[in-house]
Wavefront OBJ file of the C-alpha trace (Angstrom):
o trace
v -3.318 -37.933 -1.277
v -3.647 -41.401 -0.173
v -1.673 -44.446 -0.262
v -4.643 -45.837 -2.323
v -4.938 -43.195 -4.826
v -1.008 -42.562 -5.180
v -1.059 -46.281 -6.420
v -3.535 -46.093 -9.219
v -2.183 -42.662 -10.219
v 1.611 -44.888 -10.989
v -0.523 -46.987 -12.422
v -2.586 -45.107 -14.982
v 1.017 -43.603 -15.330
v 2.310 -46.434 -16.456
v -0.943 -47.633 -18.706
v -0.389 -44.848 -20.719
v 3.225 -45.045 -21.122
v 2.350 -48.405 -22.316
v -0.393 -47.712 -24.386
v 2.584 -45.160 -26.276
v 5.142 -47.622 -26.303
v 2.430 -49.667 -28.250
v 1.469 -47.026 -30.521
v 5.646 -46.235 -31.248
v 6.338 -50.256 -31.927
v 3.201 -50.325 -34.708
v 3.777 -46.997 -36.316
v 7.819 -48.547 -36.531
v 6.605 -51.689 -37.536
v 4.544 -50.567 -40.390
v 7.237 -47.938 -41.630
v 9.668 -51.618 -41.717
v 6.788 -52.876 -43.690
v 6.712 -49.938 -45.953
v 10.642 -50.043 -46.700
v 10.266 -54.135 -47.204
v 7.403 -53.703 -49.960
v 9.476 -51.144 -51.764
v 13.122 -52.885 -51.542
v 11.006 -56.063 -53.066
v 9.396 -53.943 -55.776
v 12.784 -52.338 -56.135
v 14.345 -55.837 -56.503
v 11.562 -56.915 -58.762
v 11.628 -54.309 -60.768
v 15.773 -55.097 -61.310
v 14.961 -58.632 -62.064
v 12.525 -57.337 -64.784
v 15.370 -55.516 -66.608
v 18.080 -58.035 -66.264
v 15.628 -60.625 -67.722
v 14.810 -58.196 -70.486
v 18.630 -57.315 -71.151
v 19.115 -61.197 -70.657
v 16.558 -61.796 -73.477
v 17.783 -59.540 -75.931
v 21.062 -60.856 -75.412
v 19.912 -64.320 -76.259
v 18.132 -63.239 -79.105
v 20.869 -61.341 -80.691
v 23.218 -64.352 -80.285
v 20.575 -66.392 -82.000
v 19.917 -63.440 -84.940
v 16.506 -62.458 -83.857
v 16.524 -58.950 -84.571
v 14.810 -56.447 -81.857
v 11.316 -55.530 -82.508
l 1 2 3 4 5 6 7 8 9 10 11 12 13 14 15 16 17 18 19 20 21 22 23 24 25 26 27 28 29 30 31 32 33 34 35 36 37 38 39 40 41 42 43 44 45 46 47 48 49 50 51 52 53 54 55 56 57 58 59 60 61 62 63 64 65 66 67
């Protein structure tokens, strides 16, 4: 094998390490996306009750009976 074709071997080599480095940092990033979208529903979803328990609260102080 030649100098020349040693070379492009390394660097094909290294393209395709690359290339799966690439591939590893999306499918990461999108699994961080993933885990974002449901703490934020999860946190949504929390504010919804407290502002419901919050509500009722306020209503029973003020004699508005639950419906």
């Amino acid at each position: 094998m030649n100098k020349a074709n040693v070379i492009k071997a390394l660097s094909d080599k290294a393209a395709e390490h690359a290339t799966w480095a690439s591939l590893r940092d999306d499918e990461a990033e999108s699994r961080t996306d993933v885990v974002e979208k449901r703490n934020q529903h999860d946190i949504a979803e929390e504010h919804r009750q407290q502002q419901g328990e919050l509500l009722a609260t306020v209503n029973h102080l003020n004699g508005v009976s639950p419906e």
